[in-house]
C-alpha positions in Angstrom: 46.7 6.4 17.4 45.0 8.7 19.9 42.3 7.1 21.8 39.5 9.3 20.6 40.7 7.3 17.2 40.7 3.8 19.1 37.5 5.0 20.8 36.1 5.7 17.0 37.0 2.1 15.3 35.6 0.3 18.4 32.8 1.8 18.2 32.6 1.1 14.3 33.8 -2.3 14.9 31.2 -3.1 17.5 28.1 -1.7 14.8 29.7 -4.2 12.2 27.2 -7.5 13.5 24.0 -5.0 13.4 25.0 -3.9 9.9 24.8 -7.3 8.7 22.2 -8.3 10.8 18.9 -9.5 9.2 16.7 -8.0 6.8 12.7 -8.4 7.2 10.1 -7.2 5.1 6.2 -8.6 6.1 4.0 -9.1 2.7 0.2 -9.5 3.3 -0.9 -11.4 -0.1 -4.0 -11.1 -2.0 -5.5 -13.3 -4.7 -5.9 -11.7 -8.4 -9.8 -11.2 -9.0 -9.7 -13.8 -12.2 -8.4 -16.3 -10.2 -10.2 -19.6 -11.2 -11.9 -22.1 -8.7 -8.4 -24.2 -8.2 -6.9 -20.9 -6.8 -9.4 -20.6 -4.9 -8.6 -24.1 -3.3 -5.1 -22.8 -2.5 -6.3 -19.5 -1.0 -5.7 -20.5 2.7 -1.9 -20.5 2.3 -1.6 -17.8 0.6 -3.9 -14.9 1.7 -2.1 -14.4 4.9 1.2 -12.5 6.0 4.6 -14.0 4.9 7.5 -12.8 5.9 10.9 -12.7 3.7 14.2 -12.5 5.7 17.4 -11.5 3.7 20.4 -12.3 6.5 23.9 -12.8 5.8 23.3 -13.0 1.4 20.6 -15.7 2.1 17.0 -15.3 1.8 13.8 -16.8 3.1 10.2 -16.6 2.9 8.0 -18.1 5.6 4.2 -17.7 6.9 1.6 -19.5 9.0 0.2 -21.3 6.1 3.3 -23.6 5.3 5.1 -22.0 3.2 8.9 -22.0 3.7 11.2 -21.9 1.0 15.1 -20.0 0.1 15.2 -18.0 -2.4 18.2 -17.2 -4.7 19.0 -13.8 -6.1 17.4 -13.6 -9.7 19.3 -9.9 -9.9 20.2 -7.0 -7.5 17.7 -6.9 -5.1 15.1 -9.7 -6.8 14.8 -13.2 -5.3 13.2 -16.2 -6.8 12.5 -19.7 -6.2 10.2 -22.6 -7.6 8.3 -23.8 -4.6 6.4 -27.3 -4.1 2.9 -27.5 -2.2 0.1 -29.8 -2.7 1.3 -31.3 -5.7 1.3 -27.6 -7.4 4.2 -25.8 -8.6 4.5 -22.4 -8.0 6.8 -19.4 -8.8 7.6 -17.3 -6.0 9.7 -13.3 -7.1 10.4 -10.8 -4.2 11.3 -7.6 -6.2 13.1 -5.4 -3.1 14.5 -3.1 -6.1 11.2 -1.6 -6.6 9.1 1.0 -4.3 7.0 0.0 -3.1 8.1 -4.0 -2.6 6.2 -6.6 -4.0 5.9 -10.2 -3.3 4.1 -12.3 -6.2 3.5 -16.1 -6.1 2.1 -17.7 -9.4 0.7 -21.2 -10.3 2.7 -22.9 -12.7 -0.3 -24.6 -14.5 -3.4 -23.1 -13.3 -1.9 -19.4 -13.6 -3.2 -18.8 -10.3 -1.7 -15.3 -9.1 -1.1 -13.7 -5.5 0.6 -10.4 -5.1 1.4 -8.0 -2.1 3.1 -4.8 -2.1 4.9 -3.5 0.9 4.1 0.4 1.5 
């Protein structure tokens, strides 16, 4: 092996961590217009910027207003989780695998709804 060759896989070798590195897309979510007054309760933690993180097959979604939660992989590129907060239950979908990215939170019982799209 020559070392322009050994130069080469070093280099490759030494890009490896930043290709696995973390992933980080910033929603900024929105309540649906026919939200009822219950939504409207839970508007404070959700109408703000939230951040999902997708590092080393794990993902995350975090923001000011408290939420902080894993998600699993639903399918390629779509994470999911059932999330606890205030004695609600809500259903949280990150759908990467569509352009542009959207972020969507919904109310179990209430059908309260909050999406974002990332542009």
């Amino acid at each position: 092996m020559t070392i322009i060759n050994r130069l080469a896989c070093l280099t490759v070798v030494a890009m490896l961590p930043s290709v696995a590195s973390a992933q980080s897309v910033n929603f900024w979510l929105a309540a649906l217009p026919g939200n009822i007054q219950g939504c409207i309760a839970l508007d404070p933690q959700f109408t703000r910027e939230h951040t999902f993180t997708l590092k080393d097959g794990q993902a995350e979604l975090t923001s000011p207003g408290g939420v902080n939660t894993k998600l699993k992989m639903a399918k390629p590129n779509v994470y999911e989780t059932d999330y606890q907060l205030g004695g609600r239950h809500f259903h949280v979908v990150a759908d990467l695998s569509v352009t542009p990215r959207t972020l969507t939170v919904t109310e179990k019982n209430l059908g309260c709804k909050w999406t974002a799209k990332k542009e």
